[in-house]
MARZA-477465 format. One record per residue (C-alpha): residue in one letter; x negated, y negated, z. Coordinates in Angstrom, 1 decimal, decimal comma, padded with zeros to 4 digits, always signed. Layout:
BEGIN
NODE code      x      y      z
NODE    a      X      Y      Z
...
END
This chain:
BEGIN
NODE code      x      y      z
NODE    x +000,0 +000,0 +000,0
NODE    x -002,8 -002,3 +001,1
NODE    x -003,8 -002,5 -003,3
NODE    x -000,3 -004,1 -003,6
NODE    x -000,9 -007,2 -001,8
NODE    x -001,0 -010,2 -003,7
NODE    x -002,5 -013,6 -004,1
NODE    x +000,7 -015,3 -004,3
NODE    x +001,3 -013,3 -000,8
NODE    x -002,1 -014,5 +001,1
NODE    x -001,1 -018,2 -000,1
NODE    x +002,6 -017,9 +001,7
NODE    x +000,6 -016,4 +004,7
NODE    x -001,6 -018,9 +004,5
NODE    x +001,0 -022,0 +004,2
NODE    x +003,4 -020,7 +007,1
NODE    x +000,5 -020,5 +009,3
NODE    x -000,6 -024,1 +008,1
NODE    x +002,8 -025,4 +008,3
NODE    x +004,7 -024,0 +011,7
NODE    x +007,5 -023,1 +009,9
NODE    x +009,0 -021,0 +006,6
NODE    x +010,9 -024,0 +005,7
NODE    x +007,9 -026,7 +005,6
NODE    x +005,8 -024,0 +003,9
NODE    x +008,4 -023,7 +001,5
NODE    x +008,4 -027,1 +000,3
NODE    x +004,7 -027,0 +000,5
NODE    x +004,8 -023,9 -002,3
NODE    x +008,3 -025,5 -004,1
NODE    x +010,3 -022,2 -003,2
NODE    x +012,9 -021,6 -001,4
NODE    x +013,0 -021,0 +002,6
NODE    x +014,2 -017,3 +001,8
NODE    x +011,8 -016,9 -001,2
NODE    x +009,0 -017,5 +001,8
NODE    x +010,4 -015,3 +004,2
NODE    x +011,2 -012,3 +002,1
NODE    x +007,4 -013,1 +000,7
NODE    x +006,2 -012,6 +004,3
NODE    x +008,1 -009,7 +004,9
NODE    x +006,6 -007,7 +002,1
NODE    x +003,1 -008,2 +002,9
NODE    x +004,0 -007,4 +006,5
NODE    x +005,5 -003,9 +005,8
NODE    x +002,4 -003,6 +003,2
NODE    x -000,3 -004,3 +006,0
NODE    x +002,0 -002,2 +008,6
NODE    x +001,3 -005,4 +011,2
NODE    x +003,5 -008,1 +012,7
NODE    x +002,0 -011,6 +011,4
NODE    x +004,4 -013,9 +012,6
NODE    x +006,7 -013,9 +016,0
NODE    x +010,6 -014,8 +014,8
NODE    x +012,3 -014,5 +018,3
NODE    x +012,0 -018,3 +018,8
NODE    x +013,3 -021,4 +016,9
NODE    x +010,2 -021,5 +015,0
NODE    x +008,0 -018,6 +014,0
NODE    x +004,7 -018,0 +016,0
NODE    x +001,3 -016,4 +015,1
NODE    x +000,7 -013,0 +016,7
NODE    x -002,2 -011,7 +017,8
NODE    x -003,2 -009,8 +014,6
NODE    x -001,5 -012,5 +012,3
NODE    x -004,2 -015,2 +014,0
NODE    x -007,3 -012,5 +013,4
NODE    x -006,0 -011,6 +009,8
NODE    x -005,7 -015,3 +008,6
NODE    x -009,5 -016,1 +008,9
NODE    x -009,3 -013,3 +006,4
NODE    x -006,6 -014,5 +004,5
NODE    x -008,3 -017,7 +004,0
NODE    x -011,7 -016,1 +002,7
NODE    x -010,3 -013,7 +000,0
NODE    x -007,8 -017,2 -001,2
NODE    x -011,0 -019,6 -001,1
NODE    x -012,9 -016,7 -002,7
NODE    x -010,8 -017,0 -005,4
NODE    x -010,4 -020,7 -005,5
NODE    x -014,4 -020,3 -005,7
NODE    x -014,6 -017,7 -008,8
NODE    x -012,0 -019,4 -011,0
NODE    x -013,6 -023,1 -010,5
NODE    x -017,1 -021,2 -011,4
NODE    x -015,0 -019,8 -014,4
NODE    x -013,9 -022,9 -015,8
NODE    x -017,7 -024,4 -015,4
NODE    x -018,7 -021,7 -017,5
NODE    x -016,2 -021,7 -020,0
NODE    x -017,3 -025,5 -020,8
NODE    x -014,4 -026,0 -022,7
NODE    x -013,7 -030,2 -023,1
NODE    x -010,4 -031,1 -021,7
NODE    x -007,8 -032,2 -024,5
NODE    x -006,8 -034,8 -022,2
NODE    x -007,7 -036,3 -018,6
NODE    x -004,9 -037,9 -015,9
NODE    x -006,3 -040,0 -013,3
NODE    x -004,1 -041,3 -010,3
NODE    x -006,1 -044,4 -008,7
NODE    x -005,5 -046,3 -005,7
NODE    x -005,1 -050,0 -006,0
NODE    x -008,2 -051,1 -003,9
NODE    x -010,8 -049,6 -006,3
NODE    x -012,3 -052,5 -008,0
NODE    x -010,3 -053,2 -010,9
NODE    x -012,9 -054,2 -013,1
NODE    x -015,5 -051,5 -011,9
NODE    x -013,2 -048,5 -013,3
NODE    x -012,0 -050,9 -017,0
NODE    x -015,4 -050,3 -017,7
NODE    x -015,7 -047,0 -016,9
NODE    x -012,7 -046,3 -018,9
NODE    x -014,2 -048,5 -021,9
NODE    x -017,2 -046,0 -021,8
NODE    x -015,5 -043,3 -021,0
NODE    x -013,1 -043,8 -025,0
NODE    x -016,7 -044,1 -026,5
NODE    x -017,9 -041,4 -024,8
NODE    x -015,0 -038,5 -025,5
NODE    x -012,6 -039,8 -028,5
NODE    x -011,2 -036,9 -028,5
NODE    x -009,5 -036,7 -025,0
NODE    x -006,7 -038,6 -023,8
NODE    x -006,9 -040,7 -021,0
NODE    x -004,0 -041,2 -019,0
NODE    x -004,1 -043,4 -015,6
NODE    x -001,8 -044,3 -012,8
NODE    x -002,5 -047,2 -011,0
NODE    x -000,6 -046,6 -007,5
NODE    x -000,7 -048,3 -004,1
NODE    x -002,2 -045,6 -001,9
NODE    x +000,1 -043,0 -003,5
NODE    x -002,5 -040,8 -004,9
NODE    x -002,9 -037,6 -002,6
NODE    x +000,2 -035,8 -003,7
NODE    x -000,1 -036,3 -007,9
NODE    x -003,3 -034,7 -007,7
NODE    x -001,9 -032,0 -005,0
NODE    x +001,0 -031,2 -007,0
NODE    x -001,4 -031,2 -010,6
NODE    x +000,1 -034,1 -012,1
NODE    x -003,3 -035,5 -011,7
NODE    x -006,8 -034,3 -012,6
NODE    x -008,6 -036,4 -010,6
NODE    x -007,4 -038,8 -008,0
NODE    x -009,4 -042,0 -006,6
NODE    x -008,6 -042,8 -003,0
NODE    x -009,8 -044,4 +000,1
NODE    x -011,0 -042,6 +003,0
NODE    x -007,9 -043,8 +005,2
NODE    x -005,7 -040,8 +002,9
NODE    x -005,5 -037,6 +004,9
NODE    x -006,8 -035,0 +002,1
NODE    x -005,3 -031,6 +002,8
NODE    x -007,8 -029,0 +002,5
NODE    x -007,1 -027,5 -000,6
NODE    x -008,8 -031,0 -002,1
NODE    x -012,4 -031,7 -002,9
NODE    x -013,8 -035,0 -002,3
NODE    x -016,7 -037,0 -003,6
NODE    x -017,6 -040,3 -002,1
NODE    x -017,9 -043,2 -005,0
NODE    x -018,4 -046,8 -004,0
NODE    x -017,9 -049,2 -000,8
NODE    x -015,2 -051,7 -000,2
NODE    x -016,0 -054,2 +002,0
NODE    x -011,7 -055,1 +003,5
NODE    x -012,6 -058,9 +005,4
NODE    x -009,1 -059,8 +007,5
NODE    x -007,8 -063,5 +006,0
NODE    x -005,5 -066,6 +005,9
NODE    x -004,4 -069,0 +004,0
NODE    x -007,0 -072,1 +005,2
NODE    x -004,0 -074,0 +006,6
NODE    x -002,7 -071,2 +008,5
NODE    x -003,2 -072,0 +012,7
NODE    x -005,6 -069,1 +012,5
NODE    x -007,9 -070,6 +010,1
NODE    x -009,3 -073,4 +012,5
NODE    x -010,2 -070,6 +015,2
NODE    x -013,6 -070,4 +016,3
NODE    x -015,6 -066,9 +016,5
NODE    x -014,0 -063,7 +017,5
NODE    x -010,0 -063,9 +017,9
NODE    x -008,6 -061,7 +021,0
NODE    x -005,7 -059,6 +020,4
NODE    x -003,3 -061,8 +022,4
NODE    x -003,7 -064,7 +020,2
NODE    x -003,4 -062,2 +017,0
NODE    x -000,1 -061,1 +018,1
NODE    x +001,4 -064,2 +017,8
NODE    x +001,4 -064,1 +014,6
NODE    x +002,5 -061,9 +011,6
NODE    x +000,1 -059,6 +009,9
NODE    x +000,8 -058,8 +006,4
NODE    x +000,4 -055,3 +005,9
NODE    x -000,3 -053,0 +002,6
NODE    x +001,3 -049,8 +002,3
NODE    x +002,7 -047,1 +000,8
NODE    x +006,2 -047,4 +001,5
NODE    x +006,8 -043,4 +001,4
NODE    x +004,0 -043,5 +004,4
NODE    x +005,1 -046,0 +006,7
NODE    x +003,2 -044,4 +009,3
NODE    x -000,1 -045,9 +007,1
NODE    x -002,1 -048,7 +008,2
NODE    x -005,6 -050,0 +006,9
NODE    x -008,0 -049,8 +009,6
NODE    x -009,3 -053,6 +009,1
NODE    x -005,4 -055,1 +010,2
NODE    x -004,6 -052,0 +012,9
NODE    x -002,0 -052,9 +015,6
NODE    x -003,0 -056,3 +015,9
NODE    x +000,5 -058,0 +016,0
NODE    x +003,8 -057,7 +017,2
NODE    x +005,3 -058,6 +013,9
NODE    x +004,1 -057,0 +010,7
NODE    x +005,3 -057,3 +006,9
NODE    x +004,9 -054,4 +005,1
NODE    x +004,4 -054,9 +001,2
NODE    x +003,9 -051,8 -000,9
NODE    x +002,4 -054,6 -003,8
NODE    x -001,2 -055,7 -003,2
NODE    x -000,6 -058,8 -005,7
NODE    x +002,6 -059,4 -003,0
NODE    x +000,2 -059,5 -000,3
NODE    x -002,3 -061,9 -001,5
NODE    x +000,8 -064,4 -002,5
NODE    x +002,3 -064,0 +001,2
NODE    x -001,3 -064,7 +002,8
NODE    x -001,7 -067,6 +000,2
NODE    x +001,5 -069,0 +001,1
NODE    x +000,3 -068,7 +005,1
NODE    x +002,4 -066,5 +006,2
NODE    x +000,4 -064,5 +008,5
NODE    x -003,1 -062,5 +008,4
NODE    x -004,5 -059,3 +006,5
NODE    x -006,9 -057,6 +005,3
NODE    x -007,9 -057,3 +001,6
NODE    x -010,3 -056,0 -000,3
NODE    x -013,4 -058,9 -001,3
NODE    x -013,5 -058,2 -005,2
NODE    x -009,3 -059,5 -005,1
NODE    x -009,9 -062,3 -003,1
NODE    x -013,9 -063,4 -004,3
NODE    x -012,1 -066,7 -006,0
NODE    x -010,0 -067,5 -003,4
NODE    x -012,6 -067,2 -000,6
NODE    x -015,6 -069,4 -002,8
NODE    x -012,8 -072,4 -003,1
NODE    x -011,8 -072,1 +000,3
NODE    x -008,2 -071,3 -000,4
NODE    x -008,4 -068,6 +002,1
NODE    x -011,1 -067,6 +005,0
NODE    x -012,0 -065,5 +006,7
NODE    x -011,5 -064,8 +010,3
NODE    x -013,1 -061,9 +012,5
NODE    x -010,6 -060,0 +015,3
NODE    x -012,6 -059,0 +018,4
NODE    x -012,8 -055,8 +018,1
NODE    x -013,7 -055,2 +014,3
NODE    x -016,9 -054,0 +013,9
NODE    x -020,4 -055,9 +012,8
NODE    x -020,6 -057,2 +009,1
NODE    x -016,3 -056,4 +008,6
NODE    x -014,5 -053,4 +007,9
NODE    x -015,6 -051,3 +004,8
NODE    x -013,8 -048,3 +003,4
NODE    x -015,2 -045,5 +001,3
NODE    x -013,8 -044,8 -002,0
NODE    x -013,4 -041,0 -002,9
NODE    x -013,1 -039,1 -006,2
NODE    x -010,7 -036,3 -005,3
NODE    x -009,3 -032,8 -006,7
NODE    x -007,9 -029,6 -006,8
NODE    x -010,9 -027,0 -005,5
NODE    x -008,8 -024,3 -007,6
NODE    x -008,5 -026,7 -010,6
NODE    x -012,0 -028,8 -010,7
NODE    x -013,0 -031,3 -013,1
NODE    x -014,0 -030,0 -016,9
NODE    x -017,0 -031,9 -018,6
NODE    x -014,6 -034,9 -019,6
NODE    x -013,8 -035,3 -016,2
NODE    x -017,2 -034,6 -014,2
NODE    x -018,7 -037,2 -016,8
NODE    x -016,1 -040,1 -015,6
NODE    x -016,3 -039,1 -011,8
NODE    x -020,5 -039,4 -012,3
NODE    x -019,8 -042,6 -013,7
NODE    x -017,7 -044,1 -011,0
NODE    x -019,9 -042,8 -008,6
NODE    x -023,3 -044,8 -009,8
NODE    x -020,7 -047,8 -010,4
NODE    x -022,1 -050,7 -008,6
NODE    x -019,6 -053,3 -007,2
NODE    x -018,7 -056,8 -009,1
NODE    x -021,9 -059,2 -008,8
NODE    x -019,7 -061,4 -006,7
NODE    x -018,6 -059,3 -004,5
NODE    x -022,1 -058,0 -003,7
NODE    x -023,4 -061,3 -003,2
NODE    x -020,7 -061,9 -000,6
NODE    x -021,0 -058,8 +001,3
NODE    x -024,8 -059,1 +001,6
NODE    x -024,3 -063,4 +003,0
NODE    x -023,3 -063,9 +006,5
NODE    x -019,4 -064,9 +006,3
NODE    x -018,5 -068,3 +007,2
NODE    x -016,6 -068,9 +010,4
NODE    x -012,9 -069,7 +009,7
NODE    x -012,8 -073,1 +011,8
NODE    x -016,3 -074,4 +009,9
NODE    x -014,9 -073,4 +006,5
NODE    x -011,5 -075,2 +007,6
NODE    x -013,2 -078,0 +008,6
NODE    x -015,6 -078,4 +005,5
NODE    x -012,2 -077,9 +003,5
NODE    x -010,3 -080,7 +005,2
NODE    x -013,5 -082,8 +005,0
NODE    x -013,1 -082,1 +001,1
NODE    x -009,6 -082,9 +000,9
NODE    x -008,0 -085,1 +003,7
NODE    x -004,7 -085,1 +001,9
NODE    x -004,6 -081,1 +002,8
NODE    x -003,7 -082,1 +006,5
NODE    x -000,3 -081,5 +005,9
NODE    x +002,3 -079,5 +008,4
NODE    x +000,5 -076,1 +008,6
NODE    x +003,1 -073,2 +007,6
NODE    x +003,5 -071,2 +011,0
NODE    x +003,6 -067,8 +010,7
NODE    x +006,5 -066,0 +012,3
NODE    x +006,2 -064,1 +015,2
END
């Protein structure tokens, strides 16, 4: 009986266990709740054990189900191992390429990429999705080749992922928000006064960018990053962006910077990944546009800014004001 279990049978094992439940590891596979649980059932009459405790609400690991899915998980990634080692050897160029990326990659970094990438392979089709930190689950599901993410996602473990480039995320305001005039560090009291303007997904509302964490008692959320940058513009509260979005805004002094106690030396900086599929990885096409990425250097602006010590927010104001004495004008408050 033991030659009759399947694949397919180690990966429902595999996904219960994961998951806590036949329902959630259902969704996880796209089959139905019974489809799982009759699944289970088989390989448990084929092993002759007991993998999974059903008396309670929930089913529960047994003894030999917890020592049988270390096992499970080596024959699966085994597997996962010889068919990515397959397609590297088959070589074969992929007809087409599909690329989910996250919105706080530098925009101009990957258009050139892209441009040498259509020079490069004319023959394959490049398809992109720009999303705003919904990139995980295209490149889970296989909608998506290859998916370029920040290190704040939570990549299940059936992804691989390659670090790219840096993003260096400074928290700002608009230079006649209150907040702009503040000297040095700002403590957490005086932050949450005011509204932080925050950028996620709106299917994840449980995301937050490290550099604007829990600062306030009143936060927008914006799934747009170009909605973001108008609301801190306008002065409606604080946030962090990334520097190669705001490089303009910050050399004219529309915005500044300002630095919340507790963020660490030099500002917040988040790693850019290249992820995939372990079972399905990149072909030549593919590897090719992931190396470039990854030797990618950052906008010369941006890396000029980054490497300079930032301005304090109240000297920056001030210089500003000096600049333009028709800017002192009622301040728009933010709303707490």
């Amino acid at each position: 009986m033991l030659d009759g279990v399947s694949l397919d049978q180690l990966r429902t094992f595999i996904a219960a266990a994961d998951e806590g439940s036949f329902s959630a590891a259902g969704r996880r596979l796209r089959r139905a709740q019974s489809v799982v649980s009759q699944t289970l059932a088989n390989l448990e009459g084929q092993l002759g054990v007991k993998l999974f405790d059903r008396s309670g609400h929930l089913p529960v690991l047994t003894d030999q189900g917890r020592a049988l899915l270390a096992n499970a998980r080596a024959v699966a990634g085994d597997v996962d191992l010889l068919k990515a080692r397959a397609k590297s050897l088959a070589g074969g160029l992929e007809p087409e390429l599909s690329v989910a990326v996250d919105v706080m990659f530098p925009e101009t970094t990957f258009a050139a990429a892209v441009a040498a990438f259509q020079k490069e392979f004319p023959a394959t089709l490049l398809r992109f999705d720009i999303e705003s930190s919904a990139v995980i689950e295209p490149v889970f599901d296989g909608r998506c080749g290859i998916g370029v993410v920040g290190s704040w996602a939570l990549a299940p473990p059936q992804l691989t992922h390659e670090a790219l480039l840096t993003v260096r995320v400074p928290v700002v305001v608009s230079a006649q928000h209150p907040l702009a005039t503040h000297g040095g560090r700002i403590p957490r009291r005086v932050l949450a006064d005011h509204t932080q303007i925050s950028h996620i997904d709106p299917s994840d509302l449980s995301l937050e960018l490290g550099a604007t964490r829990l600062k306030s008692r009143k936060i927008w959320r914006l799934s747009h990053l170009g909605a973001k940058l108008a609301f801190l513009r306008a002065g409606f509260g604080f946030g962090g962006m990334p520097l190669h979005t705001i490089e303009a805004d910050l050399v004219s002094g529309a915005l500044v910077e300002i630095t919340p106690e507790d963020a660490p030396a030099g500002g917040h900086v988040l790693e850019m990944w290249a992820v995939y599929r372990t079972d399905s990885p990149p072909g030549p096409a593919g590897r090719w546009f992931i190396d470039r990425l990854k030797h990618a250097q950052a906008p010369p602006l941006a890396r000029e800014l980054a490497r300079s010590q930032p301005v304090s927010a109240a000297s920056k104001a001030a210089h500003r004001l000096k600049r333009h004495p028709s800017s002192q004008e009622p301040m728009p408050g933010a709303v707490s």
